[in-house]
Each structure stands twice: as C-alpha cells, then as structure tokens.
N, C-alpha and C positions, 0 to 999 in steps of 0.2 A: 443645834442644827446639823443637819446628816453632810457628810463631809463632799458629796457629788452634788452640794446647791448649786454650786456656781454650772457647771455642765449642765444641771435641768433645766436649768433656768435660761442658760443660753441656748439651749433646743427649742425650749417651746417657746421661747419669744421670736426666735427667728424663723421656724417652722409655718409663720402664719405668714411670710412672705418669700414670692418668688421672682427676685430681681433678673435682669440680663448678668449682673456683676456684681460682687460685694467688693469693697473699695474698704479696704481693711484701714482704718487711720493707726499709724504704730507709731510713737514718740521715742521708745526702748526703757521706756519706766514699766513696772514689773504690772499695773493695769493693762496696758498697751501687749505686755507679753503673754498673757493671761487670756486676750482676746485673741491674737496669734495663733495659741495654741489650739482653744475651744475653734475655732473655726475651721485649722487646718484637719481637726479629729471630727467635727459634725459636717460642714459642709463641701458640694462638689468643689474638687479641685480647679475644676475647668473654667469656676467662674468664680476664680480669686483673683487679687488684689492688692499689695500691699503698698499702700501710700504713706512717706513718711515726709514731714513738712521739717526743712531746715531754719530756724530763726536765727542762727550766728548771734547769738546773746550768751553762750560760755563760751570757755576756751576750748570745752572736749566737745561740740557741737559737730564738729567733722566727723569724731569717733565715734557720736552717737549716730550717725549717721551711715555710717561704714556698721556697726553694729547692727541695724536696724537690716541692712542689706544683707549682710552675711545668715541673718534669723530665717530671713526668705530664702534667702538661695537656699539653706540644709532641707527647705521645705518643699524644694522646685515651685516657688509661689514667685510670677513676674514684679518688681519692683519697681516704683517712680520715686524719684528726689525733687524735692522742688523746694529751690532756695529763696527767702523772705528776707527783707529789712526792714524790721518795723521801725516805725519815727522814733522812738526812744522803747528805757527798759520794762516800761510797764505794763501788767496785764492785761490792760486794755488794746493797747500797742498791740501786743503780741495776739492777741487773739482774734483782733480786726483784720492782721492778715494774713494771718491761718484761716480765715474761712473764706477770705477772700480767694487765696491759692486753691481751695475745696474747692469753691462755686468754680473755679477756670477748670479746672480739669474733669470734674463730674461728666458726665454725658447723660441724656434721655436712659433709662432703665436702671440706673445708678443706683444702688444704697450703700452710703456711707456711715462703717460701723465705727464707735468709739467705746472706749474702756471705762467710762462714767460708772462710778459704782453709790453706793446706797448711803456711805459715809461723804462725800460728793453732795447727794440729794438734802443729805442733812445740813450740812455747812452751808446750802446756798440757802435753803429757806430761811437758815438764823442769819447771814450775811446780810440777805433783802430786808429781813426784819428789822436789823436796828440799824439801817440808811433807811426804811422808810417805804415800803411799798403797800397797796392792796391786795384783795384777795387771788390776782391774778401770779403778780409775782410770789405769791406764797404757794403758788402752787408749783411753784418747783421748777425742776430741769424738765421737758418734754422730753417722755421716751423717742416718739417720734416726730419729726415735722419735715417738712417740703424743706428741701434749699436750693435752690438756684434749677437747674433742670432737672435736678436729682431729689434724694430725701436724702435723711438722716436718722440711722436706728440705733439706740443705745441699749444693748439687750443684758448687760451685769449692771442697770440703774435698780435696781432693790437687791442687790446681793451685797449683803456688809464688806468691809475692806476684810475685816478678818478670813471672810469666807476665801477672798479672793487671795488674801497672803497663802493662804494653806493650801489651795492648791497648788499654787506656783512652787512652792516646798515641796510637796507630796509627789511632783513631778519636774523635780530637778529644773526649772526654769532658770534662765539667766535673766538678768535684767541689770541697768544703770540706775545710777542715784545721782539725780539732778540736785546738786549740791543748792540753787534757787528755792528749791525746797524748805529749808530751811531758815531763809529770810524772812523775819517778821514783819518787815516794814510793808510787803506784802498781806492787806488784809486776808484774807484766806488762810494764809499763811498763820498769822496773829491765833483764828481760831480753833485750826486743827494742832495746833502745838502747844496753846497755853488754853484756850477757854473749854473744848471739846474733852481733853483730862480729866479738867475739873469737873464736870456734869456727868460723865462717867462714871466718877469715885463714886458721886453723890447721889447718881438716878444711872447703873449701868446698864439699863435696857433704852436709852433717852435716842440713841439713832434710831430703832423701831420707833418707838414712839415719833419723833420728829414725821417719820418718813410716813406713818398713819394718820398723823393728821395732814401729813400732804395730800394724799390720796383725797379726804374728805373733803380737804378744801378744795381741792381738784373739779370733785362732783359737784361739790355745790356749783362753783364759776361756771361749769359748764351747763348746769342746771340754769345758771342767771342768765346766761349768753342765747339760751333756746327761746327764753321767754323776751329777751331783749332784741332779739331776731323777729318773732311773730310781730312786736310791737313797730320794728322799723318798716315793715309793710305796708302801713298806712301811712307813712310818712316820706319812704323815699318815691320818689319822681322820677324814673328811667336809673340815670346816674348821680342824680341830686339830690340831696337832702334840701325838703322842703321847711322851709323854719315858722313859718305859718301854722305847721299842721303841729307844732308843739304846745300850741296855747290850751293852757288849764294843767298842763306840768308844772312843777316844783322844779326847781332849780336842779334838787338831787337827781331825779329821773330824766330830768332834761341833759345834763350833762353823761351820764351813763348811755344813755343811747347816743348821744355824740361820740361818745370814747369809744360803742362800740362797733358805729358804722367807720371812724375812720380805720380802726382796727384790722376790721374785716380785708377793711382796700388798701392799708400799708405796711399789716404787721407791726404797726408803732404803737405803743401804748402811750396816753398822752399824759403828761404831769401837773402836777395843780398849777404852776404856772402858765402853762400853756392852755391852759381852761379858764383860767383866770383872763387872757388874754385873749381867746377865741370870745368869750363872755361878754367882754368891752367892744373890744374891735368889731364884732359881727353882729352882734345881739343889739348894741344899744346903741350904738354910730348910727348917723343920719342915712338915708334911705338910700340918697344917691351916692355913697360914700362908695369905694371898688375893696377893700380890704385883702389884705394879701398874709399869707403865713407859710413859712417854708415850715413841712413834716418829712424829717428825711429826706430821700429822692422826688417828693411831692409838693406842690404846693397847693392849701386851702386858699378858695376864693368864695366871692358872694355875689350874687349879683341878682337882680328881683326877687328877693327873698328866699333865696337858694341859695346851700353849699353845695360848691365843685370841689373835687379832687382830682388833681392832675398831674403824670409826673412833670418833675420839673426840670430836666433834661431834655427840654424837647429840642429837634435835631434845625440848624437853623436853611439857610440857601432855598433856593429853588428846585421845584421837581421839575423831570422833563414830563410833557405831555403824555400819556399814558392810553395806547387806545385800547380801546374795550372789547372784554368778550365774555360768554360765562363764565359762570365761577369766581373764586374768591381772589381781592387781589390788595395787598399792601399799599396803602398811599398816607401821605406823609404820616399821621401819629393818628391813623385808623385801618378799618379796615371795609373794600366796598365788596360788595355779592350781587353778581350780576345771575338773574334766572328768570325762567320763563312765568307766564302770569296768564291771567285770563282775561286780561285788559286795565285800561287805565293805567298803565305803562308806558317806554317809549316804543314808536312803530317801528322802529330800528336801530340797530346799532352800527351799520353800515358806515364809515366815516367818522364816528363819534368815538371824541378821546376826552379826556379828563385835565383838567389845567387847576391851577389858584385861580381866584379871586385875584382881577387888577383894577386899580382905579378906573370910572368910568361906567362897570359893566354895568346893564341893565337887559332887561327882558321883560315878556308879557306873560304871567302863570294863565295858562286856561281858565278861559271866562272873567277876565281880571285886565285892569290895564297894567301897560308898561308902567314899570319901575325901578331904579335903582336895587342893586343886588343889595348895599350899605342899607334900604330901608327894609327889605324883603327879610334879612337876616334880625333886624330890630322887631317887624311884628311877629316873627317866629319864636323871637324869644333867644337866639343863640347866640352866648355869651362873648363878648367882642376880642377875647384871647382867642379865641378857635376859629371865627370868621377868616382870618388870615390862611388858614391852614384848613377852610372848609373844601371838599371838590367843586369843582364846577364844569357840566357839560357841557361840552359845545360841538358843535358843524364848522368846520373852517371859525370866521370870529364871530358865528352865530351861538348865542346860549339857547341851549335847547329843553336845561332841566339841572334842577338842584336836588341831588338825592335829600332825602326826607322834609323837604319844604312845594315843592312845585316841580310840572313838566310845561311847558310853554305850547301856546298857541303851534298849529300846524304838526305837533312831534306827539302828539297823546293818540296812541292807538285807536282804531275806529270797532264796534262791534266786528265787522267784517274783518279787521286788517288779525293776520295770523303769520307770524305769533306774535304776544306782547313782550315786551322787558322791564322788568321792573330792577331797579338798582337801589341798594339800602347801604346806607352809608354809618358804621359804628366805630366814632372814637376813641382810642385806648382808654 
C-alpha cells in the first residue's frame, strides 16, 4: 500500500462533509496523534477543535493530558479538558462516560472525529463474534452516526494500524503509550496481543479480509433493514406497532420486524432474551394484561393489541396553563401546532389556554353528548399512560376541545366564522 493512505483517505472521507466545527477527540495515543496531525494539514483551521476526555484511571492521566494540550497549542488549535469518573476500571465504565462527556459538550453542526483505525474494525467484528451477536453487530464499527445533537465521523476506519504507525514515523509524531494497553484481562486487549499475531502468521492479509467481509455484511443488513422497513408500513399505526397485522408470520419474521422497529426508535438492538420475553409477556399474555418492559431510556407497552414505545423518563409535576397562539409549542412530553384551517376547527383562540386533564372533567364533542374526558379518551383508543399528560383546552373551566379526539359544542367554527384554528397535538 502507497505510504500517503492514511492522508487520502482522510481527505476524501472528510471532504464529503461540511460541519460548523470538527471537534478533534485526541486521547495522545499515536491514533489520536495521527488524527491531529491529518486534520491540522487538510482541514480549516477556523473550525478546529481539540477535545481531550480525562478518565483519571493511570497515574500519568494528568500528563497525558497536559500532553494532549501542549500538541494543540504548537498547533494554535483551541482546547477543552473534561474530567470523567467512571464507576470502576473497566471498558465499559470508561467508555460510558466518555461519550457521555461527548454528547454534553457537542453542539447543533458538531462532528466529532475519532482515531479508529481498520485493525480496530477487525478486532471488533472477531470480539462480537465469539460473545455472540448478529449480522448487525458484525457489521462493525459505523464510520458514521448521529450522537446526541452532534454526529460522529471516524475517517482512518479502513486504514490498517500499520499504515497509521508509518505515518506518525515518517513524520516525526510524538505520542504516549497507555501502559493499560497491554493488559490482557482486558478482552481487546487478550485479542490484539495474543490471538490477532497468531492469524497474522497464519493468514497475513486476515485484517483485509476481516474488514471485507464487513463491508458485505454491512450491505447485506442494510439491504435487510430496506425491505424490513417497506414491510413495517403495513403494520405500524401512527406511533404503534400493531400486533394484529402480524398474523401469518413465522416467529422468525415476526421477531425481525420487532427488532427492527424498535431499533429505528431507540437505537437498541434487542437480545434473544429480551425477545424471548417481549414473546411471552406481549404476544401470548391475556388481553387485558398492560405489560411493561424497560429498553434503555424507553419503555415497551401494549395495550389493545398495540406496541407503544415511550421514553421512560418522562418529566413528573404539573404544567402551568399554557395560553395559545400559532405555531409550535412544547407541552409536557409532546409537541402542539396551532394554524389556520378552513374550518371545522376552533372559532377562536381568544382566551383559550391549554391545562392537564383533572378528575371530573367532561364536555360535549359536536353533535355528541356530554361525556366524561376518562370515557372520551377510552373510545379514542388512547392509552391510559398518556391521558394524564394529554392537553386539554379550555375557556376559563370550560372544555372547549381535545387536540386529536374532538372540539365541543358552541367552539367549532361556522362556514362564515374566519379564520379557523385547528390545534394538532404529537407526543414524543
């Protein structure tokens, strides 16, 4: 391989995007340096970055840190330090809040670069392989993805370690050696030191190859996800998965479109146990059962033959009344859109603010009699976690309308009355 991969390859992968700010992640391991250098030689200076996350898990963790800052300054490139404790020493620890620290600092036009290289790309696929995963996690490290209000671009992920040693030689780099490195008890560790040698000796083109059949397996998943996507069209309901509309699937496809609508909506990939368990609890429990499942920040519900997904942090207290006007406006865990219409709307918004749902309330929907809000919310169908936190309009203590169920007698705009308002109410 020609000795400027690593520089092509960091051009033309980062050439296809134009962020506000590249948010350089630098650790001062000679990957982290390597990225440094390529950006401060391809990219504007004006919109660098160099973010180094402190985990205080060595003892030279200060040094590397002061290291990392002095790399930037020779570079006139701004620096941030952000110090982390992760709950104990392990990888997982430590990488839970290193992107946690990512995700607080990122801002809206962000991309955040990392030093991931192609030997990286190889170790994870064989790591996922023998704990255990599908064709999703065999598809590897993602060059890029969304995080938090930011992304994440890893643009030396197919450039071998070797490529990336020789440049940092070839141009005098400095860099530290994270003595953790070299801990085996550390899986990663275990494989880049003892099992990746060996396969080396024995197949020494076996990171190409590894990182080809990533690729493939890549296309296929993505391939499966398009057609798995057409097929959940007929099956979701607004925000719901309808469990109804699965009948005459097989167990295998029934579950695949489960894994990968919740996918879509939490970024979670779900594990046989928790399919195993979504299978009992949802599928084959009695009708009136409510079944609950926490997914991450989410939790799965059921209720008339529907899956919900919701996060599960929802905020608790009361709102204050909220009065109305167009446009878009936050209310507890949705969002309402107040605009004009051609009728069959409210005839005004004059005085009309937005409240919870209290015990008691009732109203008359046009052409309909008076009802209880608790029975009006039951024949609409909407699921009794969210009635609590649905809006509800009102005139002084009069209800005048329920965004997406009804507007009440005396408040429905007339042909003649101009203009209308129509109010559309969508939960997160």
């Amino acid at each position: 391989m020609k000795p400027s991969l690593a520089a092509d390859t960091f051009s033309a992968i980062c050439e296809q995007y134009s962020p506000d700010r590249w948010v350089l992640a630098v650790s001062g391991g000679i990957d982290s340096m390597v990225l440094l250098h390529l950006a401060a030689l391809t990219l504007d200076h004006q919109t660098l970055h160099v973010l180094h996350i402190n985990h205080h898990l060595q003892p030279d963790a200060d040094e590397w840190s002061l290291f990392c800052q002095q790399q930037a300054d020779s570079l006139s490139i701004p620096f941030t330090k952000i110090d982390v404790y992760p709950k104990d020493g392990s990888e997982a620890a430590a990488r839970e809040t290193r992107y946690h620290a990512f995700e607080a600092f990122l801002q809206p036009g962000d991309l955040l670069l990392q030093g991931h290289h192609g030997d990286d790309q190889a170790e994870t696929m064989l790591f996922r392989l023998v704990r255990g995963t599908g064709p999703r996690g065999l598809a590897g490290i993602p060059q890029y993805r969304v995080l938090g209000k930011a992304a994440l671009l890893r643009p030396l992920l197919e450039v071998p370690k070797p490529m990336i040693k020789q440049w940092a030689i070839e141009h005098s780099l400095s860099w530290v050696e994270d003595p953790s490195n070299h801990k085996v008890d550390y899986d990663r560790n275990f494989l880049r030191l003892h099992i990746f040698p060996l396969l080396n000796k024995r197949w020494p083109l076996v990171t190409s190859t590894l990182i080809a059949s990533q690729r493939l397996i890549k296309s296929e998943q993505a391939l499966l996800d398009e057609l798995l996507d057409e097929q959940l069209e007929s099956i979701l309901s607004g925000n719901s998965f309808n469990i109804g509309r699965l009948a005459g699937h097989n167990s295998f496809r029934r579950q695949a479109l489960l894994r990968r609508w919740i996918f879509r909506k939490t970024q979670q990939l779900l594990g046989s146990n928790q399919l195993a368990q979504i299978e009992h609890d949802f599928f084959q429990s009695a009708e009136d059962r409510l079944p609950e499942l926490v997914i991450g920040a989410f939790i799965l519900r059921r209720y008339r033959g529907s899956l919900y997904l919701n996060v599960s942090t929802q905020s608790e207290g009361s709102y204050e009344p909220l009065l109305l006007g167009l446009g878009q406006h936050l209310w507890s865990e949705g969002q309402l859109t107040v605009k004009l219409s051609e009728g069959g709307g409210l005839k005004t918004l004059e005085g009309i603010s937005c409240v919870h749902r209290k015990e008691g309330m009732s109203c008359q929907p046009v052409g309909r009699q008076r009802k209880s809000l608790k029975k009006l919310f039951q024949e609409s169908g909407v699921p009794p976690w969210m009635r609590a936190k649905w809006p509800i309009l009102v005139h002084e203590n009069e209800v005048v309308a329920i965004p997406g169920i009804c507007v009440c007698e005396g408040w429905q705009s007339q042909a003649q009355d101009k203009p209308s308002f129509t109010v559309i109410w969508e939960p997160f």
